[in-house]
C-alpha positions as protocol buffer text, in pm:
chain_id: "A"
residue {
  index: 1
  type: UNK
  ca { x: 16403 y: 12026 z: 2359 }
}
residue {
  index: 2
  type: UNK
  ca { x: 16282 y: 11670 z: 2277 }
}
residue {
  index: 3
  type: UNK
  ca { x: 16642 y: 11557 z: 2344 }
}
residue {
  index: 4
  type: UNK
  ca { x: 16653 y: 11701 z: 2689 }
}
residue {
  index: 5
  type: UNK
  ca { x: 16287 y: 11554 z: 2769 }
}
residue {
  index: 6
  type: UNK
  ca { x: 16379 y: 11227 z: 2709 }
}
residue {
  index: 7
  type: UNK
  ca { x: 16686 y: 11196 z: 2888 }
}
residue {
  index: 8
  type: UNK
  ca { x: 16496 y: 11346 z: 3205 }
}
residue {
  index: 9
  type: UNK
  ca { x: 16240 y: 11067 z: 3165 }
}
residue {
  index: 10
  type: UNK
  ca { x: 16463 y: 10820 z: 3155 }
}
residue {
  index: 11
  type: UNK
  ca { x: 16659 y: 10985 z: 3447 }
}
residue {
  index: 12
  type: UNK
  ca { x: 16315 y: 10956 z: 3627 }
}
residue {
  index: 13
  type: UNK
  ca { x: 16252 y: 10606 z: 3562 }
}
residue {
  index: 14
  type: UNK
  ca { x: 16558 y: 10479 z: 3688 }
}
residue {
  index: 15
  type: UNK
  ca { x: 16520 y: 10654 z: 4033 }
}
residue {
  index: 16
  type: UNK
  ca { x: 16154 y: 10596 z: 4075 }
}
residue {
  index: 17
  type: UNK
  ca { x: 16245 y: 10230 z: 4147 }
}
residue {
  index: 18
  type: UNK
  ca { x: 16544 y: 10277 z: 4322 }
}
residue {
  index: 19
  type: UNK
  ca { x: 16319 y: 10516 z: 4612 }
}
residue {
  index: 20
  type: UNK
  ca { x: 16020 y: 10261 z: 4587 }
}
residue {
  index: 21
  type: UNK
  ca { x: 16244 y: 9950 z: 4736 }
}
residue {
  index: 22
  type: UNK
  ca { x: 16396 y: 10182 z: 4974 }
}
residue {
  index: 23
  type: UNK
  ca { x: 16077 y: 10281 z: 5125 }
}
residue {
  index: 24
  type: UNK
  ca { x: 15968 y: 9945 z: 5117 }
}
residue {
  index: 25
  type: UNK
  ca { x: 16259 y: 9785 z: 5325 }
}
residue {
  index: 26
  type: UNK
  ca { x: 16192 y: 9740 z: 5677 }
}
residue {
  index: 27
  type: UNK
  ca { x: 16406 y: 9964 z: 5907 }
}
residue {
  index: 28
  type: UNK
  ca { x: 16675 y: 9793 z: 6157 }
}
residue {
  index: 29
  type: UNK
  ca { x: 16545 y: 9945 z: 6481 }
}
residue {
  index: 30
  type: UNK
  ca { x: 16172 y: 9863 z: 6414 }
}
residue {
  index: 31
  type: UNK
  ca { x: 16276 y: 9547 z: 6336 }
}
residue {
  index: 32
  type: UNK
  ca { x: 16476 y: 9480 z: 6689 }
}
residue {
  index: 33
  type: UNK
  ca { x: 16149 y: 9644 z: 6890 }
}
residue {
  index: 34
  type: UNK
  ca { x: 15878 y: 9345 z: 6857 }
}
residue {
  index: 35
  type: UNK
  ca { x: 16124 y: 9062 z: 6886 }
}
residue {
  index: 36
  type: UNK
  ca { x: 16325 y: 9224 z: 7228 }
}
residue {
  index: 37
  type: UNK
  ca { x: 15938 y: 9278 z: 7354 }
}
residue {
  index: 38
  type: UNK
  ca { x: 15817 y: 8923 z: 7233 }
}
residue {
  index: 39
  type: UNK
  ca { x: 16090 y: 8743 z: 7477 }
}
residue {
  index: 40
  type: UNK
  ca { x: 15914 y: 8695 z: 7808 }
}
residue {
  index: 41
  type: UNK
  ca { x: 16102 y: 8787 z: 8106 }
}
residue {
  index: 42
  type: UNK
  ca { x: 16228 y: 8494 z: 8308 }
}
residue {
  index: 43
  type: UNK
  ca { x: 16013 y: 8420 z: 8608 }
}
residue {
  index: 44
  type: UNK
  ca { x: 16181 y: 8486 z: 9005 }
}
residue {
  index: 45
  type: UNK
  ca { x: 16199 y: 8188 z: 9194 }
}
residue {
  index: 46
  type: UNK
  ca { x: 16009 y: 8199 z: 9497 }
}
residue {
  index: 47
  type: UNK
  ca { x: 16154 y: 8132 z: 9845 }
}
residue {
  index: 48
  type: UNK
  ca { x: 16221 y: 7805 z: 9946 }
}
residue {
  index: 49
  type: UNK
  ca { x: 16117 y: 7670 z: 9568 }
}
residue {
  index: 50
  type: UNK
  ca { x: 16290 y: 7391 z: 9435 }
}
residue {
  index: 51
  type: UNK
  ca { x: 16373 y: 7276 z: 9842 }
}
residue {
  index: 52
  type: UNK
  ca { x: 16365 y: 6906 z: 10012 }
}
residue {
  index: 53
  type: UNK
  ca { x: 16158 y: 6969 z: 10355 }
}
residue {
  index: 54
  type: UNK
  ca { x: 16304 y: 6861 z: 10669 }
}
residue {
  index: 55
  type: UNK
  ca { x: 16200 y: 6870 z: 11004 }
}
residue {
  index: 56
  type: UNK
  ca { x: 16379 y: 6795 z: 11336 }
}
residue {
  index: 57
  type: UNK
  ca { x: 16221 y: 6702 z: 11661 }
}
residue {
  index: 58
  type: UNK
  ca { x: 16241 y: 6567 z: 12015 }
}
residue {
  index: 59
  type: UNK
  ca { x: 16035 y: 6269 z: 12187 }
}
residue {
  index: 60
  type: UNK
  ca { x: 15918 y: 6036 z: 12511 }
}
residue {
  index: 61
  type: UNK
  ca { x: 15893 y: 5709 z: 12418 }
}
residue {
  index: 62
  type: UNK
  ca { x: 15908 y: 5343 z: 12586 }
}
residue {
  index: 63
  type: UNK
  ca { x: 16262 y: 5343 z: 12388 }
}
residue {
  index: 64
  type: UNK
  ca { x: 16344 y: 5649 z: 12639 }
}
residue {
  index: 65
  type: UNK
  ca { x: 16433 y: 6024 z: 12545 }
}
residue {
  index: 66
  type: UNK
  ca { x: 16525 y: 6110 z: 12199 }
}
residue {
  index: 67
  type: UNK
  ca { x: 16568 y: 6305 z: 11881 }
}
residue {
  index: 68
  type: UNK
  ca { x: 16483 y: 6234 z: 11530 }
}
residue {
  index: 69
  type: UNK
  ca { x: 16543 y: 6407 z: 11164 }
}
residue {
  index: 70
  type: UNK
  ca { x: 16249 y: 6375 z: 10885 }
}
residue {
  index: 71
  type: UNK
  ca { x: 16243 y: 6433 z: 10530 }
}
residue {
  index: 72
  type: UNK
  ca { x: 16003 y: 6456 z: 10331 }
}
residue {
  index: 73
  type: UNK
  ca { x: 16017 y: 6155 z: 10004 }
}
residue {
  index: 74
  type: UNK
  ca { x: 15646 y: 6244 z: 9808 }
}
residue {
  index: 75
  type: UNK
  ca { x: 15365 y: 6452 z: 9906 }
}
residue {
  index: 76
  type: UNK
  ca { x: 15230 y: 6166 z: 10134 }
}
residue {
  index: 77
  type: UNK
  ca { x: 15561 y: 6007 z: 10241 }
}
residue {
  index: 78
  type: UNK
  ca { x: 15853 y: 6081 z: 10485 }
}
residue {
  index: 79
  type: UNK
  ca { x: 16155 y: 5922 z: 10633 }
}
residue {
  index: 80
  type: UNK
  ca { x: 16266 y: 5935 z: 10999 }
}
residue {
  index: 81
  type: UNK
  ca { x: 16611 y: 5841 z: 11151 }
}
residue {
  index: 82
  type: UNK
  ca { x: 16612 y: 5920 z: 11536 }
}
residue {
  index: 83
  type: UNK
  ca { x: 16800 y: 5772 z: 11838 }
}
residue {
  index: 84
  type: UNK
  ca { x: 16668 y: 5709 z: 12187 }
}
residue {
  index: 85
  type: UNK
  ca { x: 16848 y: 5657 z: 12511 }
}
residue {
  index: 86
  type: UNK
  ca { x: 16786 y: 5620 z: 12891 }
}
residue {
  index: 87
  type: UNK
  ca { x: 16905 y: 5466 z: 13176 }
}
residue {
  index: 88
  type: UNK
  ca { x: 16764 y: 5373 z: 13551 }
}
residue {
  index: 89
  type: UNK
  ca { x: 16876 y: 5180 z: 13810 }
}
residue {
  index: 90
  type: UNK
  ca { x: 16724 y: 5017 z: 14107 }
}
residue {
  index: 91
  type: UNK
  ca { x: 16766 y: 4706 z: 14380 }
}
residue {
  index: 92
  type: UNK
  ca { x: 16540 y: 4440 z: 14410 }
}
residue {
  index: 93
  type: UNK
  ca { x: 16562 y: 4110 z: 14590 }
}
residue {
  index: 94
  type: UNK
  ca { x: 16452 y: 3725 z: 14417 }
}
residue {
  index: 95
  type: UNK
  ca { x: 16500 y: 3394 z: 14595 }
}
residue {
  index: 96
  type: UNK
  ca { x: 16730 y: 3545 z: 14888 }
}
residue {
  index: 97
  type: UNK
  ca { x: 16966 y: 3683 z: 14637 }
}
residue {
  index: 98
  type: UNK
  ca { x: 16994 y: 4110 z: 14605 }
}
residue {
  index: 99
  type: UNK
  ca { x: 17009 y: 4227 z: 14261 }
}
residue {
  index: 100
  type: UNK
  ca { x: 17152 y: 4583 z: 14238 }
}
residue {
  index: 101
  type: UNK
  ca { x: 17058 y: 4643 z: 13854 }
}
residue {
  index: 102
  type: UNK
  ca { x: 17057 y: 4901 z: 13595 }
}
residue {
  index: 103
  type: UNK
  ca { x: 16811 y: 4953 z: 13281 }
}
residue {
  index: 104
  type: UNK
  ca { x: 17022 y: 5085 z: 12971 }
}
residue {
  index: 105
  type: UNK
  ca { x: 16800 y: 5213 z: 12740 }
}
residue {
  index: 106
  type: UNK
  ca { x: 17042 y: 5293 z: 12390 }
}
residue {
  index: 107
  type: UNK
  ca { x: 16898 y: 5274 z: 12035 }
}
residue {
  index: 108
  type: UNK
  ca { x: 16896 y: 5441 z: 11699 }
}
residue {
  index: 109
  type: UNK
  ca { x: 16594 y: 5351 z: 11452 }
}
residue {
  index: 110
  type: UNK
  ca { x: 16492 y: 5475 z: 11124 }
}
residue {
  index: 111
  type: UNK
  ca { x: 16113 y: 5482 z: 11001 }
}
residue {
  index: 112
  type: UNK
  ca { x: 15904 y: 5520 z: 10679 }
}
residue {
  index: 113
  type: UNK
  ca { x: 15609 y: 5741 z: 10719 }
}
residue {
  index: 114
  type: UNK
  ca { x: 15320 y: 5638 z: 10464 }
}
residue {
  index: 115
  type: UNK
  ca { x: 15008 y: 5862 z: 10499 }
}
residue {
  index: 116
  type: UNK
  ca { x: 14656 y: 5721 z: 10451 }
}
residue {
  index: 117
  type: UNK
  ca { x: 14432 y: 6018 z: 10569 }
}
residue {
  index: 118
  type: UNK
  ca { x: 14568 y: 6327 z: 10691 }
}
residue {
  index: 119
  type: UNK
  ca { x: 14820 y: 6276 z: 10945 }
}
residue {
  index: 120
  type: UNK
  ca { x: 14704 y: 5927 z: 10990 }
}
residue {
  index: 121
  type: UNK
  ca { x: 15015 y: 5713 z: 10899 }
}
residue {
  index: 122
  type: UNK
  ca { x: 15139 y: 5393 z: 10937 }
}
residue {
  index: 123
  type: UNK
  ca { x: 15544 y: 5350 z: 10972 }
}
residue {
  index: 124
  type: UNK
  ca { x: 15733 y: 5017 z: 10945 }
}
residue {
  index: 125
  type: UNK
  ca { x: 16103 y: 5046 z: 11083 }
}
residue {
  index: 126
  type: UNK
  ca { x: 16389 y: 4893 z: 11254 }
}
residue {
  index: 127
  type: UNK
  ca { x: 16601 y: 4911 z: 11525 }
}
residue {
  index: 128
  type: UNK
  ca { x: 16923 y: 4968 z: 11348 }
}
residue {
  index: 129
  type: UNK
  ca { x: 17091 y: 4900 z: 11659 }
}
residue {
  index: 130
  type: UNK
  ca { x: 16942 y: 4804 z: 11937 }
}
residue {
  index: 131
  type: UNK
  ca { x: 17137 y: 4810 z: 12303 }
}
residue {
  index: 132
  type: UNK
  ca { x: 16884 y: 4798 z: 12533 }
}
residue {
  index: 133
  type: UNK
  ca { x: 16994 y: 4544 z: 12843 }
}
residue {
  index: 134
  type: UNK
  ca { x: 16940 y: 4504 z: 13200 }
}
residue {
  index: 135
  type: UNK
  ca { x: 17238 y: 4456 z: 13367 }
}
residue {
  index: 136
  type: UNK
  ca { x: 17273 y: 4346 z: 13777 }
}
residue {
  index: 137
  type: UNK
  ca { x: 17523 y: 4288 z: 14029 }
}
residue {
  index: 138
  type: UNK
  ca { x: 17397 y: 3985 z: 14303 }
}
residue {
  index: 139
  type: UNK
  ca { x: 17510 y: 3927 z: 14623 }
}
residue {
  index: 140
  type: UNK
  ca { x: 17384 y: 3731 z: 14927 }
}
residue {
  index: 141
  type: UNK
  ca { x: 17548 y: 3793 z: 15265 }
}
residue {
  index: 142
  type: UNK
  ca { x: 17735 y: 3540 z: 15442 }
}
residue {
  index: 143
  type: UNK
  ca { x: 17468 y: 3331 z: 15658 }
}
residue {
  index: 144
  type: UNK
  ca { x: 17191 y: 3415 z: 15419 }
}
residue {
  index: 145
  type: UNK
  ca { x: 16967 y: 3092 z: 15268 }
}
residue {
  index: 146
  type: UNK
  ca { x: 16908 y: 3181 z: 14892 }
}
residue {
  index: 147
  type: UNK
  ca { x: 16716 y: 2938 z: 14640 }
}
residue {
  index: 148
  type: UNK
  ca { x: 16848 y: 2814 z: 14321 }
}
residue {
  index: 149
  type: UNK
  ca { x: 16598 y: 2575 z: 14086 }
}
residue {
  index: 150
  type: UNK
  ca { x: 16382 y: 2575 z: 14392 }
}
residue {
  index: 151
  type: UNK
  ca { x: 16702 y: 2418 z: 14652 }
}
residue {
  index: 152
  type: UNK
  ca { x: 16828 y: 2579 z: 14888 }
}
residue {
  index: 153
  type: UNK
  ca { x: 17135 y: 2745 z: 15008 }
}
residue {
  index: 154
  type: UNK
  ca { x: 17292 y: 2908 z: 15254 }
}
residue {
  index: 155
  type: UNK
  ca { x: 17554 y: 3154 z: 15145 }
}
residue {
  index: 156
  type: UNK
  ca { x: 17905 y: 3082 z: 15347 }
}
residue {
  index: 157
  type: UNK
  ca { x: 18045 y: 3360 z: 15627 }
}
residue {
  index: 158
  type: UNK
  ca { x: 18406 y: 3364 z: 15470 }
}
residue {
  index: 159
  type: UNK
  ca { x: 18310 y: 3329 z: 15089 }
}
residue {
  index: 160
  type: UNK
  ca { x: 17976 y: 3502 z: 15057 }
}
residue {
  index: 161
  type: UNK
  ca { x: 17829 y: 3444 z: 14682 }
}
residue {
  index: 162
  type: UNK
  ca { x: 17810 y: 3715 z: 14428 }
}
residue {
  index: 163
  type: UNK
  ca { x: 17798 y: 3715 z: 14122 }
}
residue {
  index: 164
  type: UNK
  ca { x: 17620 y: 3906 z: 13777 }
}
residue {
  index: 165
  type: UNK
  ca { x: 17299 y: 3903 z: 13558 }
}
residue {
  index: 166
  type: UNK
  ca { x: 17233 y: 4005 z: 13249 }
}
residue {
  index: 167
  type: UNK
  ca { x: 17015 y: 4016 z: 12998 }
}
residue {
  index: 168
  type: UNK
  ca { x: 16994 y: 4115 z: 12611 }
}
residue {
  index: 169
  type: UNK
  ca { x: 16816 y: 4100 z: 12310 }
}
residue {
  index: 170
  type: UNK
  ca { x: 16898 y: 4133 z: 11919 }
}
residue {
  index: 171
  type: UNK
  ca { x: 17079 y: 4400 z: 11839 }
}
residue {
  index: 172
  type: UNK
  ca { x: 16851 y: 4467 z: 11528 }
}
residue {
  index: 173
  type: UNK
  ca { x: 16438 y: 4484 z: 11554 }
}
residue {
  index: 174
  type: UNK
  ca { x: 16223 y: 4540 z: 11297 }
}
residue {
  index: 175
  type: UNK
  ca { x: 15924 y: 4726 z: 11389 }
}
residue {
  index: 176
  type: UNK
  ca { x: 15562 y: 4828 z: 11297 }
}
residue {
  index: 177
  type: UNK
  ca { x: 15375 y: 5187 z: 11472 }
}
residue {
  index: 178
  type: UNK
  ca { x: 15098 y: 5368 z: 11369 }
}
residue {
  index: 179
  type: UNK
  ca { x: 15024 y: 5682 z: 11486 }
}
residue {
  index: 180
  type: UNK
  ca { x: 14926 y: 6019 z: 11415 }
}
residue {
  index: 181
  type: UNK
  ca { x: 15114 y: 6329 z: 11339 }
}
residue {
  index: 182
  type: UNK
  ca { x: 15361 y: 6483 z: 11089 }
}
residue {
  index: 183
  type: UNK
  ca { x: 15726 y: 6562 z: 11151 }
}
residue {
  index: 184
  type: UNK
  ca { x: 15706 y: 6751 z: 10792 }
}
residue {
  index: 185
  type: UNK
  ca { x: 15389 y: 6910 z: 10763 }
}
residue {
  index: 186
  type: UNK
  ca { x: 15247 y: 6994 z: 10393 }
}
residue {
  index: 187
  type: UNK
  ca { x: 15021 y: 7305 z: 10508 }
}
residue {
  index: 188
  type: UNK
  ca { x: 15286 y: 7565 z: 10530 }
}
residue {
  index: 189
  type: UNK
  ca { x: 15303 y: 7529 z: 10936 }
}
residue {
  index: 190
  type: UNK
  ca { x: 15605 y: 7474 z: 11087 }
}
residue {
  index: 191
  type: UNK
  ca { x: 15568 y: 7335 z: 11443 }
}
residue {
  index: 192
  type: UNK
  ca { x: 15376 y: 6954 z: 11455 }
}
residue {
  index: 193
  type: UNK
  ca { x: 15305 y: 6671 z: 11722 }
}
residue {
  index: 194
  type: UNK
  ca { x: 15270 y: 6333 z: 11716 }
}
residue {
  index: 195
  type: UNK
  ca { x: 15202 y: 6034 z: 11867 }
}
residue {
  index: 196
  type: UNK
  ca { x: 15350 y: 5660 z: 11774 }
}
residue {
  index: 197
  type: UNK
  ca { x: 15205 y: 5322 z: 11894 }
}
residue {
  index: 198
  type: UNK
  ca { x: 15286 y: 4977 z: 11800 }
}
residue {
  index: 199
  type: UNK
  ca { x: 15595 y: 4688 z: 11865 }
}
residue {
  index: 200
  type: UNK
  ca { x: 15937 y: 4594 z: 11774 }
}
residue {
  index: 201
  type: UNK
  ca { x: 16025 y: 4246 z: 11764 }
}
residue {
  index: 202
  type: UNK
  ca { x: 16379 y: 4173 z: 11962 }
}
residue {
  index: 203
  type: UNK
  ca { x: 16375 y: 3812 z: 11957 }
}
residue {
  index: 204
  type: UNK
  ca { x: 16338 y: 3644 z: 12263 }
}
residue {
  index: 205
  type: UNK
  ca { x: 16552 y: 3787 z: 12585 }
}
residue {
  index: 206
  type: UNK
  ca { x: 16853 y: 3571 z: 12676 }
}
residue {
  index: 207
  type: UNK
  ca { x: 16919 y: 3563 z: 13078 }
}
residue {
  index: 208
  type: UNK
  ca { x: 17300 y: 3499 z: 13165 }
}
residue {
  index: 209
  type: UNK
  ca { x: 17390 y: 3435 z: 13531 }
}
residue {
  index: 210
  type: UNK
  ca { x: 17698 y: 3404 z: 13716 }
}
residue {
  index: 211
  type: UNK
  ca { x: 17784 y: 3292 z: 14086 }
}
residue {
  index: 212
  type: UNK
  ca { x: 18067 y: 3341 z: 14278 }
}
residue {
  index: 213
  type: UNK
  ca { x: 18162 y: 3268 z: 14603 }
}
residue {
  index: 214
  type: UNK
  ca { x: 18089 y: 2923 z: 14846 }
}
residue {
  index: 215
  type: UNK
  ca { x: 17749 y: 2799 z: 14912 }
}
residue {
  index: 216
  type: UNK
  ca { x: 17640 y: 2545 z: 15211 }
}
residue {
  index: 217
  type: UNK
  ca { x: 17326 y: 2330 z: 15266 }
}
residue {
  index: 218
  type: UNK
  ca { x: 17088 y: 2467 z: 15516 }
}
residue {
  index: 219
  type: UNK
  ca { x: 17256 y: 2338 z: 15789 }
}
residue {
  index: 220
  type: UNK
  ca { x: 17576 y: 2556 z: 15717 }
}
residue {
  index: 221
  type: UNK
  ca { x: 17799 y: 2181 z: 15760 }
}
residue {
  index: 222
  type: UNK
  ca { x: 17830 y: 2062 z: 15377 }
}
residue {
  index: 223
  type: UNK
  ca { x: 18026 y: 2349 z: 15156 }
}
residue {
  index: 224
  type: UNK
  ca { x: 18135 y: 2386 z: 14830 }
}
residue {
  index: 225
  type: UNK
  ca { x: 18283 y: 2603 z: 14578 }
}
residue {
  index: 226
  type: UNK
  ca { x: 17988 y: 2722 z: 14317 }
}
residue {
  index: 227
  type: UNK
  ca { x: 18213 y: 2749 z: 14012 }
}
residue {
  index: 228
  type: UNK
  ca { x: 18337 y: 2351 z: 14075 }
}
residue {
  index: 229
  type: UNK
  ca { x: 18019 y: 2222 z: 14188 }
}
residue {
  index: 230
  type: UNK
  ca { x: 17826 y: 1994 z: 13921 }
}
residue {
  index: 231
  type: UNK
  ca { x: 17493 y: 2016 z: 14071 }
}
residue {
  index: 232
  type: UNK
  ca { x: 17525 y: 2370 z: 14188 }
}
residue {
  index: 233
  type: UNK
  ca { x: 17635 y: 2470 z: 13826 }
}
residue {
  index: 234
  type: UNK
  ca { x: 17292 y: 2300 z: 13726 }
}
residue {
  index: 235
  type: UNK
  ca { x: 17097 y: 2461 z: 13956 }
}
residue {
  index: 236
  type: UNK
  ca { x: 17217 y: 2772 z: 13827 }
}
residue {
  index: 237
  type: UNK
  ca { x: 17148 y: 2717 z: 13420 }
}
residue {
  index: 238
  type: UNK
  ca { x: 16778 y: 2571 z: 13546 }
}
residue {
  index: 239
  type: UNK
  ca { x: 16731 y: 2930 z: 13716 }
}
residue {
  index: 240
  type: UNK
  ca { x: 16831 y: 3067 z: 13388 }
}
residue {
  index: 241
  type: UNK
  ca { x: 16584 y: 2894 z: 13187 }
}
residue {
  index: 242
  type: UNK
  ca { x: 16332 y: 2996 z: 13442 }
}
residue {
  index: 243
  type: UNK
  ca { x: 16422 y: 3393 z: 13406 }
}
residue {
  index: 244
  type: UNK
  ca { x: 16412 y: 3343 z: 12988 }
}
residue {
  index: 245
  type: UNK
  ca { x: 16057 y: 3171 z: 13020 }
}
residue {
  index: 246
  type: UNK
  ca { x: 15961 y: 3418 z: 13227 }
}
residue {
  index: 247
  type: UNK
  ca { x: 16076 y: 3735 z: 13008 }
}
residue {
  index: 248
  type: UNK
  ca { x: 15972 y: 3531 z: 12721 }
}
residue {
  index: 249
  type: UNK
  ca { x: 15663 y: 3768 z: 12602 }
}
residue {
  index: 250
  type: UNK
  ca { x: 15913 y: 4084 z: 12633 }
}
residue {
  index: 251
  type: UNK
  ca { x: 16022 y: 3959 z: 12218 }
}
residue {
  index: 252
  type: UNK
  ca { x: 15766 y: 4211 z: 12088 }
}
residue {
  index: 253
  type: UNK
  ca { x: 15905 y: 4521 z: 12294 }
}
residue {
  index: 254
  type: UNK
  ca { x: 15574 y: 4759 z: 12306 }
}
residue {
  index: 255
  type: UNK
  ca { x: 15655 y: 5131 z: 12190 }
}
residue {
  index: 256
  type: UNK
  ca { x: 15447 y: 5402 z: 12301 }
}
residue {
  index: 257
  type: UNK
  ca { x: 15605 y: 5744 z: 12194 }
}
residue {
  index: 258
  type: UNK
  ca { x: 15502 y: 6141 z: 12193 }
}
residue {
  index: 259
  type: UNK
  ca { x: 15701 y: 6379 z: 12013 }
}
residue {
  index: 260
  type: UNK
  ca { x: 15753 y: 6793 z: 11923 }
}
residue {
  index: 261
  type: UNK
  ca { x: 15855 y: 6896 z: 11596 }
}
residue {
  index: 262
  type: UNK
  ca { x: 15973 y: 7169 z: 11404 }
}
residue {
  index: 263
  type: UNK
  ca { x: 16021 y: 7221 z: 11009 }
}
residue {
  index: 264
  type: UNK
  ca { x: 16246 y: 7501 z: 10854 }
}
């Protein structure tokens, strides 16, 4: 009896242990339960997020009828690129000569939007290319008296004078507006208007002018050919130099512009 009593102690203290660390080990599936829950679900990107604005409108301007594209840069900052184009055409009459000209209105500009208060910005530019240009066909009838340089003429029956005008500017103008207004709006709306006011500087307008044709002194006796005639010739680049002094102040081009926008 004492034989078998010790043997079944001994039995017993070897699987005592054995069951204690088994109870005390942590089980695989409540081991997988806190750290699946402690991973936080990645959050859903919300529409739009992540997004460059842009906005697209039209516009009136001095430059003539346009479009432009904006995009917003920072939160108080956009960039414009637009072009503008118009044309009108009209006759007029200067010193006994009839002009039958043409205004050509063509441009594309780009703009930098800075924003001091609200919509309140202030946007230097340029004229990235600038082809605005008044263009003119002269004539005076035969038997007409025209002026050149303040002499006078009188335009020949056979070989009535004709001739062209034309004037241009740089074909690159920086510029300065302020204005209110934003093409991008920050406040969630979509449609905007605006208003632009300021200058772009052209350089000053050049005035070519060329005569065809015969011209006479007012008595109709003493003719010659314009395009070989010395003092005729001069007459002609003094008139020019007249017509550049007097378009002088058009080198800061004035820009008044409204405008409609919309931002997706």
């Amino acid at each position: 009896m004492r034989k078998i009593s010790v043997v079944a102690l001994l039995v017993l203290l070897l699987v005592s242990p054995a069951s204690m660390r088994a109870a005390n080990l942590p089980d695989d599936s409540d081991t997988a339960t806190p750290a699946a829950n402690a991973a936080p679900a990645a959050p859903a990107k919300g529409k739009g997020e992540g997004g460059v604005p842009v906005g697209i409108g039209v516009r009136v301007s001095t430059l003539g009828i346009g479009g432009e594209v904006g995009v917003a840069l920072t939160h108080r900052s956009n960039v414009r690129v637009g072009f503008n184009y118009f044309s009108y055409g009209d006759t007029f009459g200067k010193d006994g000569v009839t002009y039958k000209g043409s205004l050509d209105l063509r441009s594309v500009q780009a703009t930098y939007d800075l924003f001091l208060v609200s919509s309140l910005h202030v946007s230097p530019g340029v004229l990235l290319y600038n082809g605005n240009q008044v263009s003119a066909n002269a004539s005076v009838p035969g038997g007409q008296s025209f002026t050149l340089n303040n002499v006078s003429y009188l335009s020949d029956a056979a070989n009535p004078v004709a001739g062209t005008g034309k004037l241009t500017v740089y074909k690159a103008a920086p510029m300065l507006l302020v204005g209110f207004g934003n093409l991008v709006p920050r406040n969630g709306r979509h449609f905007s208007f605006s208003f632009d006011i300021g200058a772009a500087y052209q350089g000053p307008p050049r005035v070519a002018l060329n005569l065809t044709g015969t011209a006479c002194d007012p008595s109709g006796v003493f003719c010659r050919s314009i395009s070989s005639d010395p003092s005729i010739q001069s007459n002609i680049v003094a008139e020019q130099a007249k017509l550049n002094k007097s378009a002088s102040p058009y080198r800061f081009y004035p820009v008044v512009s409204f405008g409609v926008g919309y931002k997706f």
